[in-house]
MIKOL-707283 format. One record per residue (C-alpha): z, x, y. Coordinates in Angstrom, 3 decimals, m for minus. Example, Ala and Ser with C-alpha at 12.3 -4.5 7.8 and 13.67 -1.06 7.14 Angstrom:
+----------+----------+----------+
|       up |     east |    north |
+----------+----------+----------+
|    7.800 |   12.300 |   m4.500 |
|    7.140 |   13.670 |   m1.060 |
+----------+----------+----------+
***
This chain:
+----------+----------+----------+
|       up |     east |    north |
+----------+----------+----------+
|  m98.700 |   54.869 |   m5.248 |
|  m96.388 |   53.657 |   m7.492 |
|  m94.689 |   49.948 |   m7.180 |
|  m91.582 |   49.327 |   m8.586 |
|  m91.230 |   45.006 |   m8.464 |
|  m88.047 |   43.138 |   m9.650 |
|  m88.119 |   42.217 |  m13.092 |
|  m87.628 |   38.735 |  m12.610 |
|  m90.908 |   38.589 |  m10.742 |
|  m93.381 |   40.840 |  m12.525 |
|  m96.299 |   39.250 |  m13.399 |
|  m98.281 |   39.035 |   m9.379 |
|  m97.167 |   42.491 |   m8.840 |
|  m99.367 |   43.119 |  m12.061 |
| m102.105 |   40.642 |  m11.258 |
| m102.503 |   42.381 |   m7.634 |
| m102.673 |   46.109 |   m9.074 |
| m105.114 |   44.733 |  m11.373 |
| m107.277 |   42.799 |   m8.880 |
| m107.063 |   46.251 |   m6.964 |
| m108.314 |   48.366 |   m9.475 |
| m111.611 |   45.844 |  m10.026 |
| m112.042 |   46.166 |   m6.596 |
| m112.685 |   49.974 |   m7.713 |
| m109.230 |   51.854 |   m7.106 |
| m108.869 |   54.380 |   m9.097 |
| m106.096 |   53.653 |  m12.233 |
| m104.385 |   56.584 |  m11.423 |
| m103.588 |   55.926 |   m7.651 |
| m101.949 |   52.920 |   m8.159 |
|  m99.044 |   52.368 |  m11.314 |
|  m96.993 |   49.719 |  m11.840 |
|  m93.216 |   50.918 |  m12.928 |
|  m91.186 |   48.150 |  m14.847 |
|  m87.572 |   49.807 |  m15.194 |
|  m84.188 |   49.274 |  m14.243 |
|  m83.053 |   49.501 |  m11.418 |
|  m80.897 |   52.696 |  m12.188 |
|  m84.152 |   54.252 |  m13.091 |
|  m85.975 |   53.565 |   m9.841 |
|  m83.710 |   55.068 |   m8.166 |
|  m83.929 |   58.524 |  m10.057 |
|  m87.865 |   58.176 |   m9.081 |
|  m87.140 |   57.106 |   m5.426 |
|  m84.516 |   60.269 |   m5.191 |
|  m87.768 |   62.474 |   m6.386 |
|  m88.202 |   65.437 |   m3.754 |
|  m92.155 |   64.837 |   m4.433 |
|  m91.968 |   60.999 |   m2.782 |
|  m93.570 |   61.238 |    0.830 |
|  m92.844 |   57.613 |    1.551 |
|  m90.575 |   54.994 |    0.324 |
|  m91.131 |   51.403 |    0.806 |
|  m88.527 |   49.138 |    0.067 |
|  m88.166 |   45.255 |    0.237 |
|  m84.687 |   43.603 |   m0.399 |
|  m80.954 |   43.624 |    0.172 |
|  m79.627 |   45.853 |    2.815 |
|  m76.981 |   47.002 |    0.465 |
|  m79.351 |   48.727 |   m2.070 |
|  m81.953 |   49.457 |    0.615 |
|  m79.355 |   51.456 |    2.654 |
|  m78.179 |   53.050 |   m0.108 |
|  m81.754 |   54.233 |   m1.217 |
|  m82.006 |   55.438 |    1.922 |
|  m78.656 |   57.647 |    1.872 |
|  m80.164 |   59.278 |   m1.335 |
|  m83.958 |   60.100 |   m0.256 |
|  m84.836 |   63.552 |   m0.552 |
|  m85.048 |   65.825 |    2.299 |
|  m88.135 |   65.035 |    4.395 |
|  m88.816 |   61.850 |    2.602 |
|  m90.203 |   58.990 |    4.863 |
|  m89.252 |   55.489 |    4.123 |
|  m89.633 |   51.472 |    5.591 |
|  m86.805 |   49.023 |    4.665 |
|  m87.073 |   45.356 |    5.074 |
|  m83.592 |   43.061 |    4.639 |
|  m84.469 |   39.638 |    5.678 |
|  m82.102 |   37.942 |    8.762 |
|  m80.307 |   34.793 |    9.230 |
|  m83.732 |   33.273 |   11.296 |
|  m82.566 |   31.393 |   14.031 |
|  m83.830 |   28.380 |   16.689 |
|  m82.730 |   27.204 |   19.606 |
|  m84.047 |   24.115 |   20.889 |
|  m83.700 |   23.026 |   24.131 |
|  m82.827 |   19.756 |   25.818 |
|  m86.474 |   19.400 |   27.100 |
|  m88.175 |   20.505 |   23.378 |
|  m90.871 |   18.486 |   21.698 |
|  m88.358 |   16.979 |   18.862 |
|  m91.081 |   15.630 |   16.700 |
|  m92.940 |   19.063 |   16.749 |
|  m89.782 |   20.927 |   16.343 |
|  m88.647 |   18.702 |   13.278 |
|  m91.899 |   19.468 |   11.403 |
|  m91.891 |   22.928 |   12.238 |
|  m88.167 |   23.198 |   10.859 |
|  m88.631 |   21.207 |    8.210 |
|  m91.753 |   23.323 |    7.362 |
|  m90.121 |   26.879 |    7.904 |
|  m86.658 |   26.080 |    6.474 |
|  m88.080 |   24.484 |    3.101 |
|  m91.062 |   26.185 |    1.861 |
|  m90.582 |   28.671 |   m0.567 |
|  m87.495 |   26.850 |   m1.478 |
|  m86.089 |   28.715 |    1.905 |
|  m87.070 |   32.267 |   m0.270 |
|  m88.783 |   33.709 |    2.567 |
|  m86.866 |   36.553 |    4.515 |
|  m87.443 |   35.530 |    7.849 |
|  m86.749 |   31.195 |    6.724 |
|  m85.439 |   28.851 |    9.243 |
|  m81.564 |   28.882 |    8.214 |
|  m79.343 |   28.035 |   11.419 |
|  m80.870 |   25.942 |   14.512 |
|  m79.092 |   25.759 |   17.529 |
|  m79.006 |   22.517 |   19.704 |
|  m78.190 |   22.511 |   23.174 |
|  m76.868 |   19.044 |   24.733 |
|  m77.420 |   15.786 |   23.491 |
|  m80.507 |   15.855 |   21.679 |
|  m78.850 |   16.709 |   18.448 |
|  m78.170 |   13.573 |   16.904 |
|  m81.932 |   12.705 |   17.634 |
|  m82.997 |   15.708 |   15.792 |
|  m81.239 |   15.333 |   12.857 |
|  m82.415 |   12.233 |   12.089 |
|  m85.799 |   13.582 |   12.529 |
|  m84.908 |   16.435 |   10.452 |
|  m83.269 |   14.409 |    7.505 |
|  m86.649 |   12.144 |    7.233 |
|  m88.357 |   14.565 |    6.835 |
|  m86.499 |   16.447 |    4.352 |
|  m85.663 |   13.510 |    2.484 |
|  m89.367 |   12.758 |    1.600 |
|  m90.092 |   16.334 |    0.365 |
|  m90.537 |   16.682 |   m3.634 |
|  m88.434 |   19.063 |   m5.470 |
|  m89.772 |   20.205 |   m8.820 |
|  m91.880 |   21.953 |  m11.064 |
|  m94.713 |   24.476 |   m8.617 |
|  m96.930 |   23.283 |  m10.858 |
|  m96.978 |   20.019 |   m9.761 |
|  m99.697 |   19.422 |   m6.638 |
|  m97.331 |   16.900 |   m5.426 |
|  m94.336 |   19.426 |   m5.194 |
|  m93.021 |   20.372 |   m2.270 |
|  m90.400 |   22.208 |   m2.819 |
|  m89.999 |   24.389 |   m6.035 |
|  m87.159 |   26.388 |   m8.433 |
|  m85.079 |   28.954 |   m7.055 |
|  m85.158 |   32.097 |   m8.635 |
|  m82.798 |   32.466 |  m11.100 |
|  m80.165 |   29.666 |  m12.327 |
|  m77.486 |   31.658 |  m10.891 |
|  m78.981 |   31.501 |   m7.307 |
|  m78.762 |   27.674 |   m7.437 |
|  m75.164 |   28.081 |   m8.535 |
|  m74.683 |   30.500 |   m5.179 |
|  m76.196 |   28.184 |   m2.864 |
|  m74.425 |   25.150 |   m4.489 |
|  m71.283 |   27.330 |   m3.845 |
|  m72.193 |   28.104 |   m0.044 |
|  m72.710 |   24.763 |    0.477 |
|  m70.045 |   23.400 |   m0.778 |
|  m67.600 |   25.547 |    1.001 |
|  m68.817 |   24.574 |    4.224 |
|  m68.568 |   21.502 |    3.862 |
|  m64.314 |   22.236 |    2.717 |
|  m64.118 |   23.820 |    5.887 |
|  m65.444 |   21.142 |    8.166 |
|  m69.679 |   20.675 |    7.866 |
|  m71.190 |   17.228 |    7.725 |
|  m73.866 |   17.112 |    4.779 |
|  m76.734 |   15.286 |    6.477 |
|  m78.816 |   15.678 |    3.081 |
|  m78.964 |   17.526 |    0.063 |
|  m76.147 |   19.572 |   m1.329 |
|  m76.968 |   19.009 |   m5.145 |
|  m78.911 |   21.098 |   m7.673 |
|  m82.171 |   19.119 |   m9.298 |
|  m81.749 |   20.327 |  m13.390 |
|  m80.719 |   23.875 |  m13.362 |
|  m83.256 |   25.776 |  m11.725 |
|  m83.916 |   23.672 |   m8.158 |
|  m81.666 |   22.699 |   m5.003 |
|  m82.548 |   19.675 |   m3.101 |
|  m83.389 |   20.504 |    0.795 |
|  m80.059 |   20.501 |    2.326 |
|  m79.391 |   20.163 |    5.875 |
|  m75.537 |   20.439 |    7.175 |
|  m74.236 |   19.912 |   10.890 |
|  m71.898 |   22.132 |   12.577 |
|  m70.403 |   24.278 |    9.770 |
|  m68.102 |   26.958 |   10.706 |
|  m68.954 |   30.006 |   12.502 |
|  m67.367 |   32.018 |    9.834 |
|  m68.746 |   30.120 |    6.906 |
|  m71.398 |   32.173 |    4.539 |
|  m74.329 |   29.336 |    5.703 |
|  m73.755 |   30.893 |    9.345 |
|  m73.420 |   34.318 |    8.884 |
|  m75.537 |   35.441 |    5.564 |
|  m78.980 |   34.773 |    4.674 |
|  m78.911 |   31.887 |    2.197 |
|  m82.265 |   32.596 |    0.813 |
|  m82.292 |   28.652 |   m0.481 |
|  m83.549 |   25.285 |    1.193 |
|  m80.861 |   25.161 |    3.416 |
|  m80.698 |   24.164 |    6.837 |
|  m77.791 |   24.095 |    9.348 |
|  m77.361 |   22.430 |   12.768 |
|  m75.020 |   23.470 |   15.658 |
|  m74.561 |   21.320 |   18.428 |
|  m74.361 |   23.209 |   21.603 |
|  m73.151 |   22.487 |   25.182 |
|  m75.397 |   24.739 |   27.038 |
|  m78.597 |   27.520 |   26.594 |
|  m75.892 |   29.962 |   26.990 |
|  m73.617 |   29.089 |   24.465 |
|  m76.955 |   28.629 |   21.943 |
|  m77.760 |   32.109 |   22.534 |
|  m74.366 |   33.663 |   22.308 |
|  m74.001 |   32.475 |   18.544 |
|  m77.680 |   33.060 |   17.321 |
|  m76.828 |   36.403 |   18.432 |
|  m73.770 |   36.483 |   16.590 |
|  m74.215 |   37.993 |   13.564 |
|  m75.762 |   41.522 |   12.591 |
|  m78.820 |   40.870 |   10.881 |
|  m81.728 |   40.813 |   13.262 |
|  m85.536 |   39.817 |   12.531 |
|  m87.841 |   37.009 |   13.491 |
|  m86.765 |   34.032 |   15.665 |
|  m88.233 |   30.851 |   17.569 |
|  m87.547 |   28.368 |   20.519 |
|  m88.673 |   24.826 |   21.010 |
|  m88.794 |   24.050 |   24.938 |
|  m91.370 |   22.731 |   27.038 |
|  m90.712 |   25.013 |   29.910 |
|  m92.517 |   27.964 |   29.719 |
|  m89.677 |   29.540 |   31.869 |
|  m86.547 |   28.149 |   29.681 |
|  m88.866 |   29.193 |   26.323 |
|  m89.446 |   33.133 |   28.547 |
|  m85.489 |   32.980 |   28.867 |
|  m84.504 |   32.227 |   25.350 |
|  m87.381 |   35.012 |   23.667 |
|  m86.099 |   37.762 |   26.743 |
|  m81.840 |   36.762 |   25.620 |
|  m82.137 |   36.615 |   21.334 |
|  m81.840 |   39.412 |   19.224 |
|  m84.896 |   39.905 |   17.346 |
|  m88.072 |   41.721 |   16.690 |
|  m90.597 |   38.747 |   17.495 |
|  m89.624 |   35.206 |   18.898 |
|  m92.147 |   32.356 |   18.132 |
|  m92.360 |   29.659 |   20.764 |
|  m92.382 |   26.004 |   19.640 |
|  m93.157 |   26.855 |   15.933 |
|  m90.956 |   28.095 |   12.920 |
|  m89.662 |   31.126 |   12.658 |
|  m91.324 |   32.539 |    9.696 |
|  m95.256 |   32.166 |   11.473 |
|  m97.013 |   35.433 |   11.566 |
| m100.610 |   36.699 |   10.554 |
| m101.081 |   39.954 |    8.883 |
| m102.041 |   42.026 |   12.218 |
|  m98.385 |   41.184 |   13.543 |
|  m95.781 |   43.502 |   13.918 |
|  m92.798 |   42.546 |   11.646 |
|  m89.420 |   44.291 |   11.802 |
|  m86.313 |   43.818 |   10.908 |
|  m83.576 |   45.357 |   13.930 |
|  m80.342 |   47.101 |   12.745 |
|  m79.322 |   46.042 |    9.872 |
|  m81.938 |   44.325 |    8.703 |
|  m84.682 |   46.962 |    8.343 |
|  m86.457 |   50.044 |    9.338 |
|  m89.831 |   50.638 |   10.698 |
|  m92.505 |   47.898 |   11.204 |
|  m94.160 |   46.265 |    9.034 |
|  m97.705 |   44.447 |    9.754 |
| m100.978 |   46.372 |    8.881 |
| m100.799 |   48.224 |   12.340 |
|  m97.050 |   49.484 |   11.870 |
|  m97.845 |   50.460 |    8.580 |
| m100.751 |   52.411 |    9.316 |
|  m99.050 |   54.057 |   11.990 |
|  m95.714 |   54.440 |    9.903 |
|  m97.644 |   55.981 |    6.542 |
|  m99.399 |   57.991 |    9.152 |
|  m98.662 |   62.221 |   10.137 |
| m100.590 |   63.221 |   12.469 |
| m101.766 |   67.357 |   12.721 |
| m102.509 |   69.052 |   15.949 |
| m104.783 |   71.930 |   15.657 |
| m105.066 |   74.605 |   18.364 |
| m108.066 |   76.866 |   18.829 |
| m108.284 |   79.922 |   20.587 |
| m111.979 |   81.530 |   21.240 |
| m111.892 |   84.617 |   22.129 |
| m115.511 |   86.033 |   22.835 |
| m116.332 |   90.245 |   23.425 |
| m116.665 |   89.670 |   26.760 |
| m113.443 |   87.756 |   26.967 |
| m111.602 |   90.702 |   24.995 |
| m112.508 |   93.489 |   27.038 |
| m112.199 |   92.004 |   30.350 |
| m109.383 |   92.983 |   32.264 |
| m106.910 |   90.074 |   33.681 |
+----------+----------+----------+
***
């Protein structure tokens, strides 16, 4: 096994290889490779890889996957554009912590992050003022700090991306609820904006930054319709109270697993966890992987005693 991570984030990719070979795996079945990325890819495009594992944007992962060697197996995971649709009936001050929870920790780093959340009637206004409580009395700072809540993006240039996402929904017609400023050079404060534009970035494209935005709906219909409307495709959630409105919503989105009345980025290591289209290949989750990493053999035995031989048919 060899693990390629991103150079910016080197050091618990190192730690874990480490910790594994204490736990008595053998130095060489596990290396770590620090190289560029045009160097990876000569060691992905290796006819003697049987499996490639990849973890990032679609863009390089599809175009890893264009260049794999005949015959060699591979799992890609993208990230999504998580969505949530809460309903008219929904919990609100369950569904505002869970938000707040999914679509801030991590600084909103987390592939499968709470990014748009879909209202349906007239319960919006009620949850964003829930929403912007809550966010407004998280802490954004240094990790190190126990009483941070929400830490450092990155790189400085992500904070400049989100800053410009933000901001250009907000030119085209969003209300900024909260938010929408960098803290020093390497943190965004939690940002939560109502009703951008369909077309804006913060509705299409994973932000991958504490960034949360609200669309007022006029029915369960028209919620649906527009989480579905964009091509990336992973985890997503529901808040309701009836089981059968909560049944509806998980049959009608587009996703791999749909989490009722929690966030969308819940899961425990036995769950399957996929990105659709776009947004992945194969199934991740210790089951998937097994089964994914897995070739099975079928041997076929023919006995053939003396008796058998000379016997006529």
């Amino acid at each position: 096994m060899i693990v390629k991570p991103s150079l910016a984030t080197p050091l618990s990719c190192l730690d874990y290889v480490r910790i594994l070979r204490e736990a008595g795996w053998p130095e060489d079945r596990c290396r770590v490779l620090l190289a560029s990325n045009d160097d990876a890819e000569a060691l992905v495009t290796d006819p003697r890889v049987a499996f490639f594992s990849f973890i990032g944007s679609a863009r390089v992962g599809w175009s890893l996957r264009s260049k794999l060697a005949a015959g060699t197996r591979c799992a890609l995971e993208h990230g999504g554009v998580a969505p949530v649709i809460v309903a008219e009936d929904a919990d609100l001050e369950l569904a505002a912590q869970a938000i707040t929870k999914g679509g801030f920790y991590h600084a909103g780093q987390v592939c499968v992050s709470v990014q748009r959340v879909f209202v349906v009637g007239t319960v919006a206004d009620q949850l964003a003022e829930k929403l912007v409580a809550a966010a407004s009395k998280l802490k954004t700072g240094d990790p190190a700090h126990p009483e941070t809540d929400v830490g450092p993006l990155i790189a400085e240039r992500e904070v400049q991306r989100v800053g410009t996402w933000v901001d250009a929904a907000r030119e085209a017609g969003a209300a900024l609820l909260c938010g929408g400023e960098p803290v020093g050079t390497t943190c965004y404060a939690p940002t939560i904006l109502l009703d951008p534009p369909d077309s804006s970035e913060i509705a299409r494209q994973e932000v991958f930054g504490p960034v949360i935005a609200l669309f007022r709906c006029a029915s369960l219909g028209d919620a649906i319709a527009r989480a579905n409307a964009v091509e990336a495709s992973f985890q997503a959630a529901v808040f309701a109270r009836d089981l059968d409105t909560a049944l509806e919503v998980s049959d009608r989105l587009n996703g791999s697993a749909v989490m009722v009345n929690d966030h969308t980025a819940f899961r425990v290591d036995w769950m399957p966890f996929a990105g659709l289209g776009p947004s992945g290949l194969g199934t991740g989750g210790i089951p998937g992987t097994l089964d994914d990493m897995t070739i099975e053999k079928m041997t076929v035995i023919r006995r053939q005693t003396p008796a058998a031989l000379s016997a006529t048919p």
